[in-house]
N, C-alpha and C positions, 0 to 999 in steps of 0.2 A: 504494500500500500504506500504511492507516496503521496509524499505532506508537501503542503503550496510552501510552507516553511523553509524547506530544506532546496529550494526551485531558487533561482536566482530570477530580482524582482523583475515587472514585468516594464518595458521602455516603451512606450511608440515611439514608431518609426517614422519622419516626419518629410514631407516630399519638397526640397527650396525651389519651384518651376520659379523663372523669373522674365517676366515681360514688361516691353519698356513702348509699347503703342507700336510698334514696326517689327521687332524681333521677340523670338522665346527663345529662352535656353530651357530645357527639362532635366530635371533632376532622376534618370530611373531609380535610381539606387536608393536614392533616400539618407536619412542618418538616424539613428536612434538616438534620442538624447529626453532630457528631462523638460516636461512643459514648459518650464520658466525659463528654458533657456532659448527657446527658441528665436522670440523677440531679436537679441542682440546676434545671434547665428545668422541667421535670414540677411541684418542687415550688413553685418561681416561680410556676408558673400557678395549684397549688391551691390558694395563701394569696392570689390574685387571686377566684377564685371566692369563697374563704369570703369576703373582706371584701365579696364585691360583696352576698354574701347577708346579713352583716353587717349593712350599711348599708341594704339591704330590712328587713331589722326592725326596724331602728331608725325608719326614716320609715312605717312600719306601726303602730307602737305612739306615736307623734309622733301620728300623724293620728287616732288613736282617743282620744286626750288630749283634743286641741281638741276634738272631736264631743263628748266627754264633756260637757267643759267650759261647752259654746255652750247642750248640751243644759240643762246646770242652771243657767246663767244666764237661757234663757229661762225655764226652770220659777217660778225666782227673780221675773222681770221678771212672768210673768204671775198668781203670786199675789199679790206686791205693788197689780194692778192689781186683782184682784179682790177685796183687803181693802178698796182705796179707794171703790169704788163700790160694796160691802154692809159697812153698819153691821148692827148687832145687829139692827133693825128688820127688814133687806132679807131677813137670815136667818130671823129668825122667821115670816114671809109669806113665803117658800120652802117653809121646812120643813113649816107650816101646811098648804099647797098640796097639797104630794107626801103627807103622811098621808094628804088628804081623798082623791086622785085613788086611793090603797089599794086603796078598797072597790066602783071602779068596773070593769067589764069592758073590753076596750078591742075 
């Protein structure tokens, strides 16, 4: 015969799902813990989430900096290349060029 006594006490298991109006995360697993503790667990985990979403934007708007940046440096890099090798001359016989090609059909 056994005694509720002798059983180790009984926990619920409690489920942290946590939705923010756009995303859920689910909890399967659960945790067993004591009622009263719940309260500060739950909120433990949602300041774990935000920072971890946090820290996604941060390194999301980091990485579009550098892209920015690489971007206008090459821009930079490949106009500088293209002032050196057209002087006014190179432009003129350009420009020359594309007027005349105008009036041709292709």
């Amino acid at each position: 015969m056994s005694s509720r006594l002798n059983e180790e006490p009984y926990m619920p298991r409690y489920y942290l799902h946590l939705r923010d109006g756009t995303d859920e995360v689910l909890d399967p697993e659960g945790l067993e813990m004591p009622p009263d503790a719940v309260p500060g667990i739950a909120l433990a985990a949602a300041r774990d989430c935000m920072a971890e979403d946090k820290i996604a934007a941060a390194e999301r708007s980091a990485v579009a900096e550098v892209r920015a940046r690489a971007a206008a440096a090459a821009a930079a890099a490949a106009a500088a290349l293209i002032a050196e090798a057209h002087d006014a001359d190179a432009d003129r016989a350009m420009v020359d060029q594309t007027i005349a090609g105008l009036g041709r059909t292709h």
